[in-house]
N, C-alpha and C positions, 0 to 999 in steps of 0.2 A: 624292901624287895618283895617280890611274890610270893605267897607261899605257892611251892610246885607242884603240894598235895590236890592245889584247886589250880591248875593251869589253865587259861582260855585256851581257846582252839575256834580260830577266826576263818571263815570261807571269805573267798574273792565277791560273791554273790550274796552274801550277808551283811558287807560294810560297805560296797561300792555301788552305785550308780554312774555311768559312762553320759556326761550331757555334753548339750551343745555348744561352742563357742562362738563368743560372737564376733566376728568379721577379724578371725587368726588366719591368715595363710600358709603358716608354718605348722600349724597343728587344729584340726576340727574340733577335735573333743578335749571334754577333760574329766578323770574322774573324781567323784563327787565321794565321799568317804561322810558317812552320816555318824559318826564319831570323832568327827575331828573337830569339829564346834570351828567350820570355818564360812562355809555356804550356807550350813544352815544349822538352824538353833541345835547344840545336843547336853546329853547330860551329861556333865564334868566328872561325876564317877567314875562313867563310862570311859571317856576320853582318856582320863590319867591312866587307867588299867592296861588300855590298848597303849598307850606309849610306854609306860613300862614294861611293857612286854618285849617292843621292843630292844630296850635298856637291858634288858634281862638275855635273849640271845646277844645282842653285843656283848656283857661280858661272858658270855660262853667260850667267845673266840679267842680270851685269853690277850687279854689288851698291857705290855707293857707299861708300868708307870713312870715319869708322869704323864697325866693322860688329857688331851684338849680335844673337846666337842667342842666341834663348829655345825650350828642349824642354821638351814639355806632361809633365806626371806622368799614369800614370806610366811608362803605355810608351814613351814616344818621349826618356826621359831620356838614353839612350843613342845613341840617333839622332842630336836633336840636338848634341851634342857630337862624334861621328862627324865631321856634317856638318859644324860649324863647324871644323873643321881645316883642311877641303879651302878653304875663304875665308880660310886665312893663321892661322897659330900664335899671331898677332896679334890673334886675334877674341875677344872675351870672351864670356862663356858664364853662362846659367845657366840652372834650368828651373824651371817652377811646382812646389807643393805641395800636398798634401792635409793636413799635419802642421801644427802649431802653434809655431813659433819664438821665442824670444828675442831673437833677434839680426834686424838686418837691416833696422831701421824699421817703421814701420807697413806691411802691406802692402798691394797693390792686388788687391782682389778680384772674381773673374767667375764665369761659372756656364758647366757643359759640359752643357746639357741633358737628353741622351739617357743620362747616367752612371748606373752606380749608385750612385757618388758626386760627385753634379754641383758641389760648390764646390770652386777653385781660390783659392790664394792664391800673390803674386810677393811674395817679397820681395829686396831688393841692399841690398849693402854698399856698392856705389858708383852712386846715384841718377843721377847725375851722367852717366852712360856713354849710359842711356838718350837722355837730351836732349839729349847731340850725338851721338849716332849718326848717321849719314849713311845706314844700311840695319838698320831691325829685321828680322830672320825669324822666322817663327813656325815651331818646325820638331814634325810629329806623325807617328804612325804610319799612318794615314788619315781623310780627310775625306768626311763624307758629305753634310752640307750646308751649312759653311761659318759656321753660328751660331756657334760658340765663337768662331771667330778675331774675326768682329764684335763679339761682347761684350769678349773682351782689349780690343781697338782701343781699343774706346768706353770703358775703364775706365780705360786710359792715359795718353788725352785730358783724362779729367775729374779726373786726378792732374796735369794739366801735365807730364808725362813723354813724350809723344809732339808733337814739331814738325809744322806745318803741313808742312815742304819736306822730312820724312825718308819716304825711301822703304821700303815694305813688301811683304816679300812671305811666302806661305805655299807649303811647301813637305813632301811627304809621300810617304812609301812608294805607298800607294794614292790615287787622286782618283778618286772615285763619285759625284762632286756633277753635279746636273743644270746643262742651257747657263743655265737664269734664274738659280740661285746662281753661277752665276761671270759671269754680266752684275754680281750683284748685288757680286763681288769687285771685276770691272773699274773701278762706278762709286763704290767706295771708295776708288777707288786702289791696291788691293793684287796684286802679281802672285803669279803660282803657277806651280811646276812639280812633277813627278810622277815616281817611278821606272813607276809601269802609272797608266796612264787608263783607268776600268774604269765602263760604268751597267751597271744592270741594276738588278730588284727584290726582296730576301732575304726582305721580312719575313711572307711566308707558307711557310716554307720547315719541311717534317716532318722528322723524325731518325727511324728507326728504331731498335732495343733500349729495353731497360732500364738504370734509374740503375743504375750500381754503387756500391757500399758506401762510404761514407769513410772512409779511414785516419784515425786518432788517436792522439796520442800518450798513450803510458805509461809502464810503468818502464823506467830505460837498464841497459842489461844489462852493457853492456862500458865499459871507461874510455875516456874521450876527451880529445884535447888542447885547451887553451884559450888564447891567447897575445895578444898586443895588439903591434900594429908602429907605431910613430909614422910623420910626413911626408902626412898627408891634408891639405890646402888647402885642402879645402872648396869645395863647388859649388854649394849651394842657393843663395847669396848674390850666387853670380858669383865669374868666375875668369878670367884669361886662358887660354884651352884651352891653348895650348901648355905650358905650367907645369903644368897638368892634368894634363895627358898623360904629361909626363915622369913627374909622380910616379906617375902609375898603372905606369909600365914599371920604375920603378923599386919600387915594393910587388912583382911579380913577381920581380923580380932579390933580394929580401929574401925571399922565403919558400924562393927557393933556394939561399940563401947558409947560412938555419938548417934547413937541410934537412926543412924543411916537404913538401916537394913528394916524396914516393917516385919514386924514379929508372927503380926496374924497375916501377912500375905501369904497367900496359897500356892501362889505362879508367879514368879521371880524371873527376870532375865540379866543376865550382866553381859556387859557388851564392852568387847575389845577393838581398837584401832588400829586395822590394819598388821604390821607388821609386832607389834602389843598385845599378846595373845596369853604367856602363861601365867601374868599375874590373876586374869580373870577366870582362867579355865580351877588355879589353886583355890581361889578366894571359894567361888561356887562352890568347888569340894568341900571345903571348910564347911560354908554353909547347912550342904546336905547332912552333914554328919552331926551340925548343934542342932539342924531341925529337921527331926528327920517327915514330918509331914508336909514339908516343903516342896513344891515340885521346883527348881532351879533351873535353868538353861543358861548354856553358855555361850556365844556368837561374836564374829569379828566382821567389820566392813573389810571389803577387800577391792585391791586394785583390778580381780580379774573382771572382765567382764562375759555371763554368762546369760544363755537364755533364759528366758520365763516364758514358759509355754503351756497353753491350756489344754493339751494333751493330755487325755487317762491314764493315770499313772505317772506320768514324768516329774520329778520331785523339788522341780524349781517352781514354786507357783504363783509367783510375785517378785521384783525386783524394783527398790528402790534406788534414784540415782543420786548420788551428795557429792556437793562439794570437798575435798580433805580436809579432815584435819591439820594438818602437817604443810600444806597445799593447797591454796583455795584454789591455785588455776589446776587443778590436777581432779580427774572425775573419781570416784570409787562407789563402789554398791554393797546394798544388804538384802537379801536374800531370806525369803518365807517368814517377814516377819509377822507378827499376831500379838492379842492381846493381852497381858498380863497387869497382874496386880501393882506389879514393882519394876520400872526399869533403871538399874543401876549403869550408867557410862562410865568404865573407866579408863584414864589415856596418861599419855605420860608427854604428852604435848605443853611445852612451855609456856606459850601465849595463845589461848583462846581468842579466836576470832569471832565476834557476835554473830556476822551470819552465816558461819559458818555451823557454829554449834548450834544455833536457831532451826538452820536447815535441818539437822537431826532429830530436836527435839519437834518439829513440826511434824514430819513424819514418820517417828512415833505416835505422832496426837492421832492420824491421820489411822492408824489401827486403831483407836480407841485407847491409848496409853495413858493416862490420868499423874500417875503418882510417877514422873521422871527426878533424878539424881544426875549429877554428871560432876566427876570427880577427877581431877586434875594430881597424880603421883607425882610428887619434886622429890629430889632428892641432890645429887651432887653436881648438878647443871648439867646433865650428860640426855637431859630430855631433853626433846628436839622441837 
C-alpha cells in the first residue's frame, strides 16, 4: 500500500491532455493521461503509484469481502488490477474483452456506447466468485457518463451473477460525469470514487496542425530475438491478483536471469499488446528498481485510433499503423515512439504470425531500434 505520509496529489491538467479522435462520431476526443503507459511511452513507477492510488481510495470506501475487480479493456486492464491489490492479494481479478475466447463459458455481454469498439464481452473461469462477492468494482480509466457501468450491471443481473445484497462500486482515474449521472449511480446503488473529479465540456474542442504521416511496416533489416517464457496464469478469466502479480515479478526476474534485459542499456522500452498491459507496466517497475540508472518506459499498441498532429504542443507526435497481434485483419497503433537502446515486446498471444510481428519489428527499425526482443508469455493456454 502507500505510505499516506507521502500521498500524491494529482491535478486534471498535470496527467491529462484532451486529443483528437479519429473519424468517432460518437465521441471527438479523448483523454490522453501521460501516466498510463497507453498512448504514449511513460514510466512504470510512475504508472503503478497513480493506479495505486487509486486502489487506495477504493478501499477507503470500505469494500465488503469477498471482493472481485473487474477492469474494463482495454485501458484500464492494468488499472484494474493495480487497484485490486491495494483490496488484499486476496482479491480476484479479471477484465472484460473485446476478443473472442474459447475458454471461460459463455460470456456476459454489454455495450460501451461512445467506443470505437462499443462491444464488451466477460468471460470467468470461476462463475461462481461473482455470486458470492460481497464487493464487485468496476474499475476504468475514466468515466464520462456512467452508461457502461449501468449496462455491465444490468447484464450481470439478467446472467444471475450479480446478488440483490452485493455491493458495488465504480471507481476511476478520472470522474467527469455530471451531478444527475451520479444521482443516477446513487439510485442504483453503486458507489464511486476518483483519483481527479473533473466537469467540464470537450466536445467542441479545435487542434491545430496537420495529420502526420503513418508509419508502416516493411522489410526487417536486422535480426531479432524471439523467445517464449512459461508461468502466465492467465487473466482474462480471473485470477487471484496476488498469484498475478507474483508471476508478473517473476517474468521480470526471468528475462534477467536469460539475460534478456541488456545491462548497460541506458533507455529501455518494454511494449505491451493491446489489451496486455500490466505484466509489462510490473516488469519495467522491477527493472527501475534493480537499475536504477536505467531510464525504462513503458507502452501498449492499442485499438484506439488517434491523431498525430504537428501542432505546438499537441502530444501525439507520430502514429504508427500495425497489423494485430491477436488479428491480422484487425488495424491497431503506437504512438510517439523513439529510439532506445533496448526494445523488449511482450504478449501473451499464442501463435506469432511472421508478418505480423515483422510489421512491428520493422517499425521499430524505422525509429532507429537496433537491439529488438519479443517475447511470447505461455502459460495455461488461456493466451489467445
Amino acid at each position: 500500500m502507500l505510505d499516506t505520509q507521502t500521498e500524491p496529489v494529482y491535478q486534471f491538467e498535470d496527467l491529462i491532455r484532451v486529443v483528437k479522435r479519429e473519424n468517432n462520431s460518437r465521441r471527438s476526443f479523448l483523454f490522453l493521461n501521460r501516466m498510463q503507459a497507453k498512448y504514449i511511452p511513460s514510466d512504470p513507477a510512475q504508472t503503478l503509484r497513480l493506479f495505486r492510488e487509486l486502489g487506495r481510495k477504493t478501499a477507503a470506501l470500505g469494500c465488503p469481502k469477498p471482493v472481485v475487480v473487474i477492469g474494463f479493456a482495454e485501458t484500464a486492464t492494468a488499472i484494474g488490477m493495480a487497484a485490486a491489490l491495494e483490496l488484499g492479494r486476496d482479491s480476484f481479478y479479471l477484465h472484460t474483452t473485446r476478443e473472442k475466447l474459447e475458454h471461460g463459458g459463455p460470456p456476459v455481454f454489454f455495450r460501451e456506447e461512445h467506443s470505437h469498439a462499443p462491444g464488451h464481452s466477460l468471460y470467468c473461469r470461476e462463475w461462481q466468485r461473482l455470486k458470492d462477492a460481497g464487493t464487485i468494482v468496476f474499475a476504468d480509466d475514466e468515466f464520462t457518463t456512467g452508461k457502461t457501468i449501468c449496462n455491465f450491471a444490468g447484464a450481470l443481473r439478467e446472467r444471475g451473477l450479480l446478488r440483490e445484497d452485493t455491493a458495488l462500486a465504480a471507481v476511476s482515474l478520472i470522474n467527469c460525469m455530471s451531478q444527475e449521472d451520479l444521482d443516477r449511480f446513487s439510485a442504483s446503488g453503486i458507489r464511486w470514487t476518483a483519483v481527479i473529479r473533473e466537469t467540464g465540456s470537450w466536445e467542441n474542442m479545435s487542434w491545430p496542425g496537420n495529420a502526420v504521416e503513418d508509419r508502416t511496416g516493411g522489410s526487417v533489416t536486422r535480426p531479432f530475438r524471439q523467445i517464449r517464457i512459461f508461468g502466465n496464469p492467465g487473466i482474462r478469466t480471473g485470477t487471484v491478483c496476488g498469484r498475478y502479480d507474483s508471476a508478473c515479478l517473476e517474468l521480470a526476474a526471468v528475462l534477467d536471469r536469460q539475460e534478456i534485459i541488456s545491462h548497460d542499456a541506458r533507455r529501455v522500452l518494454l511494449l505491451g499488446t493491446e489489451e496486455f498491459m500490466y505484466p509489462v507496466i510490473r516488469a519495467g517497475a522491477w527493472m527501475k528498481e534493480r537499475y536504477p540508472s536505467m531510464e525504462v518506459k513503458v507502452h501498449a499498441a492499442s485499438r484506439s485510433p488517434i491523431m498525430a498532429l504537428d501542432g505546438a504542443g499537441y502530444p501525439v507526435e507520430n502514429r504508427s499503423r500495425l497489423p494485430s497481434l491477436y488479428d491480422e485483419n484487425r488495424q491497431v497503433f503506437l504512438y510517439n515512439l523513439d529510439r532506445y537502446d533496448q526494445v523488449i515486446l511482450i504478449t501473451d498471444v499464442r501463435t506469432l504470425k511472421p508478418e505480423s510481428i515483422q510489421a512491428y519489428v520493422s517499425v521499430l527499425e524505422q525509429f532507429g531500434n537496433r537491439d529488438i526482443t519479443v517475447v511470447q508469455w505461455a502459460g495455461n493456454g488461456e493466451e489467445i
